[in-house]
N, C-alpha and C positions, 0 to 999 in steps of 0.2 A: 465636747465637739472638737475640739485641739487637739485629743489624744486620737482621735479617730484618723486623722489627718494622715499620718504618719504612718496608721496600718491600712487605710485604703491603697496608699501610694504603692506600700511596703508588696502588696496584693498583687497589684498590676504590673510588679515583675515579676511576677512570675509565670509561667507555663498555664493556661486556662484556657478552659471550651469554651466555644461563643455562649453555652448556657450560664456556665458561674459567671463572666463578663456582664451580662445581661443583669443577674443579682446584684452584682456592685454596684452597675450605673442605677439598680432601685437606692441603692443607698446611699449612694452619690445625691441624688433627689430628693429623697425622706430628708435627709439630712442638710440639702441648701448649700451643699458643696459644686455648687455649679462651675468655677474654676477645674474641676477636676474631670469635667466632661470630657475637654483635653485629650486627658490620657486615657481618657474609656475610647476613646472614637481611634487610637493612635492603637491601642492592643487588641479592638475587632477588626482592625484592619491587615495588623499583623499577623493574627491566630488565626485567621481564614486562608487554608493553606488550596481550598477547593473554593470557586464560588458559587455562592447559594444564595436565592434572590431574595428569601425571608429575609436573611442576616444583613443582605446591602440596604434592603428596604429598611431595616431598623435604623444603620449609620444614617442614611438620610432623614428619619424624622429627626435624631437628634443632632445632626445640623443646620436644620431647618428650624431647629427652639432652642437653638442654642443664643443665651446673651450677650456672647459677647462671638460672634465669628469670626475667625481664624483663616485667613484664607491656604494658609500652609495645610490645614485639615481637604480644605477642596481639594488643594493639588493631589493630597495622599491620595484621596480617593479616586480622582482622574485615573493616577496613576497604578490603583491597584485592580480599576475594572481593564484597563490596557493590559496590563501581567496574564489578565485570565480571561485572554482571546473578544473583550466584549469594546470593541472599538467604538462604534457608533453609539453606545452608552455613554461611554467616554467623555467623548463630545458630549453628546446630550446633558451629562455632569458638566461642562464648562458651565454651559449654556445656563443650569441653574443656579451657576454659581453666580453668576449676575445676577440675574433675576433676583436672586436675595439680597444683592444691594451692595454686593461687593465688585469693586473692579480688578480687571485680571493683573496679574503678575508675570515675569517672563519668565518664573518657572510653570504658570499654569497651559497661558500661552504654548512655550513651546513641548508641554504633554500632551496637548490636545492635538497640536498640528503632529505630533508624532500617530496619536490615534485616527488622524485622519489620513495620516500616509499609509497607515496598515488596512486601513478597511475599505481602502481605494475610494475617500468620497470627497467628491470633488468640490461640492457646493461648501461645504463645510470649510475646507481649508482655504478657500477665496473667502470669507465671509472674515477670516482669522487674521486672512492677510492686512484689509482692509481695516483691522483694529488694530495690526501692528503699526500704522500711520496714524491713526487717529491718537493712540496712546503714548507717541514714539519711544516706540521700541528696534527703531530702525538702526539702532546704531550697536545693539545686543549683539553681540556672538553668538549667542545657545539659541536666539528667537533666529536669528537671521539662517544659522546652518539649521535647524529643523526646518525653515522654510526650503530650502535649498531641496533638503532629500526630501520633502512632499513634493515636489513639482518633479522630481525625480523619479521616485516609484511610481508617479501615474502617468509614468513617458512624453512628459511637457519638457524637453530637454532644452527647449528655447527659453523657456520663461526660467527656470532652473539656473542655465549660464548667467541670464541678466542679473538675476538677484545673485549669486555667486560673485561676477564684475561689480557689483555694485557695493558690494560689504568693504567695509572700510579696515575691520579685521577679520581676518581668517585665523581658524586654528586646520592641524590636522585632520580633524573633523567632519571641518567644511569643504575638504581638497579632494579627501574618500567620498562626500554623500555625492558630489557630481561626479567623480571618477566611476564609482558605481553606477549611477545613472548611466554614462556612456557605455559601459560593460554590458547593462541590461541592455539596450537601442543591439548590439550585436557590431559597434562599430569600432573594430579593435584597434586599426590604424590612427583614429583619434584618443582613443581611451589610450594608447603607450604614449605618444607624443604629452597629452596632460600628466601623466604618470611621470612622465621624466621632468617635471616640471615642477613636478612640489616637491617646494621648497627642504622639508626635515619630515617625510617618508614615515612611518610606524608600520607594525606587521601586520594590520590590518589592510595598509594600501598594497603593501606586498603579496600578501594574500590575496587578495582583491584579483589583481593581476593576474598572476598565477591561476586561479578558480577560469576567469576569462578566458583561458588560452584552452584548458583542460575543458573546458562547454564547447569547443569549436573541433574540439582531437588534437589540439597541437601541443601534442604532449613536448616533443624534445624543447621548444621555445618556453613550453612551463617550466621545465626543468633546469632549463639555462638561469631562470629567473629567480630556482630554487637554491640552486647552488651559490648565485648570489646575493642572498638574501645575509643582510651583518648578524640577525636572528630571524630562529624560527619558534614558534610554540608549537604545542600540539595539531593544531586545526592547521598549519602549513604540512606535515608530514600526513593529515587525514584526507585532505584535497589531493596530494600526489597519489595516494594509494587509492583512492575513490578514478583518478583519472586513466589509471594503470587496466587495475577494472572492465570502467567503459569501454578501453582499449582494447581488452580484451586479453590482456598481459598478466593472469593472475601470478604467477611467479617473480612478477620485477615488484605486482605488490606486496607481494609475502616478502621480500628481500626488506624494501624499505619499512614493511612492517616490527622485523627481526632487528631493523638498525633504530631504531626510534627509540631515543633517550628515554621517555616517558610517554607511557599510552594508558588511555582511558577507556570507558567503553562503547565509545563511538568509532575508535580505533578498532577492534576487536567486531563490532556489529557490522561495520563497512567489510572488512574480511571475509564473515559469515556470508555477509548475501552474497558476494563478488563467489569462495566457492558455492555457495547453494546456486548460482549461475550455471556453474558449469559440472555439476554434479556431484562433487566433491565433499561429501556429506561427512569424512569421516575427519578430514582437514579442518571444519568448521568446527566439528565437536572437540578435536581437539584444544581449540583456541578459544572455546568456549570456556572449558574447564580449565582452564589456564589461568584464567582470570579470577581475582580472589575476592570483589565484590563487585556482585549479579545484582542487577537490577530490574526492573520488569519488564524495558525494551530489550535486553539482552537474552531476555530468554524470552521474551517474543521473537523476536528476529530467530534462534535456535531453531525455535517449535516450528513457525515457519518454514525454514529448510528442512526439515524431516517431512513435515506435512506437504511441500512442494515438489519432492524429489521420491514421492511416492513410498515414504517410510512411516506409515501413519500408528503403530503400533509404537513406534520411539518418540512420536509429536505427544502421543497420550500419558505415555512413562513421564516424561520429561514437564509436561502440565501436570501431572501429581505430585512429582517432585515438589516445583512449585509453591503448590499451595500446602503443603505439607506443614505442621506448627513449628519444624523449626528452621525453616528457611518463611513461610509464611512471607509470600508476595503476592499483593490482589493483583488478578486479572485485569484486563480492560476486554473492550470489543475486539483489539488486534489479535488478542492473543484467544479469544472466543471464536473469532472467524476461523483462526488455523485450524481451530481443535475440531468446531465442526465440519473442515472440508477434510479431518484425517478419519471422523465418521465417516462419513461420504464413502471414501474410498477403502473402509471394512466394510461399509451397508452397514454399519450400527446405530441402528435407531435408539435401542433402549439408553447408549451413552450420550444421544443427542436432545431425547427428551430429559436426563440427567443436566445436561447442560442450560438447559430451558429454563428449569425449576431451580438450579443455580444461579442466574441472572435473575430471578424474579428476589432471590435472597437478596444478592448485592445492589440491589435496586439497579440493572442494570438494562436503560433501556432499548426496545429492539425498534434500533434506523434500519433504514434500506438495505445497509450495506449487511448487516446481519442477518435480517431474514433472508437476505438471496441467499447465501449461506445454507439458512435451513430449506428454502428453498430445493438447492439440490441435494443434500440430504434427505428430504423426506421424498424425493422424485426417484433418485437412484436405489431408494429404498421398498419401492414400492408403495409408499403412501402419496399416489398423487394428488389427491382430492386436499389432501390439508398443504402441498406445497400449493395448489390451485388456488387454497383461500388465502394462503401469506403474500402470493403474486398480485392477487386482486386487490390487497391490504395497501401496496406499496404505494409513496408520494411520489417516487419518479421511477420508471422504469427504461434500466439502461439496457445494454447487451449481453452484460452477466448472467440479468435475470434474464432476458428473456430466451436467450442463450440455455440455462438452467431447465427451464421447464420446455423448452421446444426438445432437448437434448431427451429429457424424462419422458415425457411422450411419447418417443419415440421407444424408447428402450421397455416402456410400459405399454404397445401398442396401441397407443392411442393416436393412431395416427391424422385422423382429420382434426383430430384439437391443435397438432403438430402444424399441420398445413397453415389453418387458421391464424394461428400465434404468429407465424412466419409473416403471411400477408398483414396482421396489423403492426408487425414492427415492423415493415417496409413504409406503409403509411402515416405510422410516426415519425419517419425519418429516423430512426435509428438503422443505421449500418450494420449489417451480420458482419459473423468473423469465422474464423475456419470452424470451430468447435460448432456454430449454430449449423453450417452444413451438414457436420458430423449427425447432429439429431435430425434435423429433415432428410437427409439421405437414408439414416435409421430406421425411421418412418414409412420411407418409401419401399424400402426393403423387406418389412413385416406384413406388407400390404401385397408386394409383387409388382409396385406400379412403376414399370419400366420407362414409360414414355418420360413421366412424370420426374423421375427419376437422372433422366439424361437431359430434360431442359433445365433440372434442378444442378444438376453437376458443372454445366458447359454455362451457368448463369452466372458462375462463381467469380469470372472473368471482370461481368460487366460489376464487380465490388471492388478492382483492383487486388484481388486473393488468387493465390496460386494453388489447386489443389494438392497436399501431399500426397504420401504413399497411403498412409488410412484411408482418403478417398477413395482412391482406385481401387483399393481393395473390397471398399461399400458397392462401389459401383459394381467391381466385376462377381462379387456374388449377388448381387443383383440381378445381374447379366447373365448366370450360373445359375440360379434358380430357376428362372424362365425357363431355361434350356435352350437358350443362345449361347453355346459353349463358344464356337471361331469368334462370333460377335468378342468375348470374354479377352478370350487370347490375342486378338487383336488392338484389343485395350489394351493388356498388359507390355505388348511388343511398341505400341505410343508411347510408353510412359516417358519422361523428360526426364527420371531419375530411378535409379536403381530401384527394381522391385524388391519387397523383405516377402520374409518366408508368409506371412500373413496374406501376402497379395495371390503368391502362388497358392495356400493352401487353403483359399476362396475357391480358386478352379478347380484344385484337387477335388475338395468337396462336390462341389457340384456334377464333378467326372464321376465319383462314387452316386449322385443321386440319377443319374441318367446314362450309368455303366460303359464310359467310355473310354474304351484301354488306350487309346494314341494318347488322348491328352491327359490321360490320367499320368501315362508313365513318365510325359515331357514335364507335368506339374511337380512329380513325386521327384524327379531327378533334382532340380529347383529346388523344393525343400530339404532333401538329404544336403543338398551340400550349404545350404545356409543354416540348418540347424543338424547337424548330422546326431543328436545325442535327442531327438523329440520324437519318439516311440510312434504318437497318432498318426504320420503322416504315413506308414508303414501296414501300421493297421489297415489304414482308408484302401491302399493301393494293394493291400493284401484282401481288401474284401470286393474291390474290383477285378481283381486276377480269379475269387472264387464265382461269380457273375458270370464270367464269360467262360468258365471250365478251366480254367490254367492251373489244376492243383498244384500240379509241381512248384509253380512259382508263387501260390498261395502258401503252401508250407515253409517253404523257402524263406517268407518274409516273417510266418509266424517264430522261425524257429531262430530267425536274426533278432525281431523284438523279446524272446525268451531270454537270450544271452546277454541284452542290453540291461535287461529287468533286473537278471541279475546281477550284473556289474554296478549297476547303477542305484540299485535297491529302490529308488523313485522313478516315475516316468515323468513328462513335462507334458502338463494338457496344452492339447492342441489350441492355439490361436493366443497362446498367452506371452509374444514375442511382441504381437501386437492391438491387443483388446486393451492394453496401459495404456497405449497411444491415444486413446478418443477420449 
């Protein structure tokens, strides 16, 4: 029995799955080593790098039969359902830990009142407070600043300062959880005045500050504050370059990027989106490949801006990389969402039922936010009936989704399904956004229904939405089919912002379906000069000149599209300046 002692121990340093774990503590038990439970409960809490409810439910029976309990064992566990986002557990874990007859510590104490500042629950951490009196713990540091930032994060900033006033010691700690608290309330003029206040500052408080001013745009005041700062760490140079960003400054953040003693890859991800903002796809990839350990939000965030910026063929390359054996990074849903909106926009179904049966491997399973996803994947693809059943599947349906399949019905002319979906997200209260117009206008336009159409348009108002240029240009071939042509041209002469060649080569079109040389040739003049190298516009105006007998000028224009052909060796299909826009 003695000699075993030493190799169970010997065991439990080392590297183990919760399954071999689970084999020891049988042995741990056969054998009447229950002092060593200890360190069974101490290395399943450590080796669970994911959590899994089997595995927690096991630690709690054997704290619940365990002889001799440990309250440092509760705290672990407090503390490792908190690690892995499960807050109200948390608690729930204090709560039992009493209940078995042990009383709280000020380490257990103040994890709990942290899980209950995370999980915003209010009843919880007054119930906590009220044992920090009864046990007196009132005089603790660590109980009294956790109570501080609970009353903090759930914007009780009055109840916050008292117990803050009232501690008898303060660390730096305790100066940040309220100095944050005032940062969140958005009151900057108190948040600087207590900022100048404490006592011996950390880069935390400095940061703090700084983050503050850069949530509001006041970037020069962050920077004044930057430059003062006795140190910085990394996350002070990623708040300046995240605020630059916002800003709208991608160049002053590539600067401080380039100056930054040492960056990680949250340095590098902040970069990425900031260009994937402004289109900048090749600047991102550069800084991607820069970096010499990729992790799987880093090339989430990548895949992302290729699949955002309309480069879905490079989101797909760059997901095979990937998972590839020897770079071998699992996916998550972030980076499944990208892939299937870079389906989406090839219409590749067979690589999105690929992805489907993919998830079903990684046991990986489908929330909301993934099936809208396939949602408009299988809508833009032409399978609406199985995006119809993953809609009807969904626990909440926001404006993505319904967005998604109002937009697919349309483009699938299904237009009173379109209608329909429209009026019952308005009676959910869910608010449309441009893109939902984009498919009810779609809609309205496959159908002809003009009326329908223009109180659908001029409604867009009463959502606080400004129609863009893709509107107009729904509306005016709308307006163009009918064979309301002045109606059309008159749109286009309202517009509020420059019309693209898309808008004019709506009317062209419609001039070609009801052979109308005046405004064929004021439309065609409009698309020459916004796209002078796009053959179809040429064509169209070349087959309205043979319409009304103009050969001369019909050859004319054949024999201009000839020379371009061959200059060019490709032509640009017509409307594809602006059909990326919807």
């Amino acid at each position: 029995m003695l000699t075993l002692v030493p190799k169970v121990s010997a065991l439990l340093e080392k590297t183990l799955t919760v399954k071999q774990i689970k084999q020891i503590q049988a042995l741990v038990l056969i054998n009447g080593l229950n002092y060593l439970e200890r360190l069974v409960v101490h290395r399943l809490l450590d080796s669970s790098y994911s959590y899994s409810r089997d595995t927690f439910m096991y630690i709690q029976l054997i704290l619940h039969h365990m002889h001799n309990p440990d309250v440092s064992l509760w705290v672990h566990s407090i503390r490792f359902l908190s690690n892995h986002g499960k807050f109200v557990e948390a608690f729930s874990q204090y709560v039992h830990m009493q209940r078995s007859g042990l009383l709280p510590s000020t380490f257990s104490v103040s994890s709990a009142l942290k899980a209950c500042a995370r999980a915003k629950y209010l009843w919880g951490g007054i119930s906590i407070h009220a044992q920090i009196h009864k046990y007196v713990f009132s005089d603790d540091v660590y109980v009294q600043t956790a109570l501080v930032d609970f009353y903090s994060k759930l914007n009780d900033i009055e109840t916050s300062r008292k117990v803050f006033d009232d501690m008898k010691r303060k660390n730096v700690v305790s100066w940040n959880s309220l100095l944050i608290g005032y940062l969140k309330n958005g009151d900057l003029p108190l948040a600087q005045n207590f900022f100048d206040e404490i006592p011996e500052k950390d880069v935390i408080s400095w940061n703090s500050m700084i983050t503050g001013y850069l949530r509001t745009g006041n970037i020069d005041q962050a920077y004044f504050l930057f430059e003062k700062m006795p140190e910085r760490n990394t996350a002070s140079w990623n708040a300046m370059i995240g605020g630059y960003i916002n800003c709208g400054k991608i160049e002053l953040a590539r600067a401080f990027y380039d100056l930054m003693p040492k960056r990680n890859n949250v340095s590098c991800i902040t970069m990425i989106a900031g260009y994937s903002r402004c289109g900048n796809v090749e600047s991102a990839n550069e800084l991607f490949y820069q970096m010499d350990e990729k992790d799987q939000v880093l090339y989430n965030a990548m895949i992302a801006c290729f699949a955002q910026n309309s480069r879905p063929r490079e989101a797909l390359q760059l997901f095979n990389e990937m998972i590839q054996p020897h770079i071998n990074i699992q996916p998550d849903k972030m980076t499944l969402s990208s892939v299937i909106s870079a389906c989406s926009q090839l219409g590749d179904l067979s690589f999105g039922v690929w992805t489907e049966s993919y998830m079903r491997k990684l046991e990986i399973r489908m929330d909301d936010h993934l099936a809208t996803a396939f949602i408009d994947l299988y809508a833009k693809s032409g399978s609406i009936d199985k995006a119809f059943e993953l809609f009807c599947g969904l626990r909440k349906k926001d404006v993505v989704a319904y967005t998604a399949m109002i937009l697919g019905c349309g483009i699938n002319g299904r237009d009173s399904d379109a209608i329909e979906l429209f009026e019952e997200m308005i009676k959910s209260e869910v608010s449309p956004n441009l893109v939902t117009f984009t498919g009810l206008l779609t809609a309205f336009n496959h159908v002809g229904m003009v009326e329908e159409g223009y109180h659908c348009f001029n409604s867009m108002k009463k959502y606080g939405l400004v129609p863009s240029a893709d509107h107009y240009s729904l509306m005016v071939d709308l307006l163009g089919r009918a064979g309301r042509l002045v109606e059309a041209q008159d749109l286009i002469k309202s517009m509020p912002m420059q019309p693209h060649a898309g808008v004019w080569g709506s009317l062209l079109s419609a001039c070609n379906l009801y052979n109308n040389v005046e405004l064929g040739e004021i439309a065609a003049k409009h698309c020459f000069e916004l796209e002078p190298d796009t053959t179809s516009y040429r064509s169209l105006l070349a087959n309205i000149y043979s319409s009304a007998g103009r050969w001369d000028d019909a050859k004319r224009l054949q024999k201009a599209i000839h020379k371009m052909g061959m200059e060019k060796g490709v032509a640009k299909i017509f409307g594809s300046s602006w059909m990326g826009h919807n």
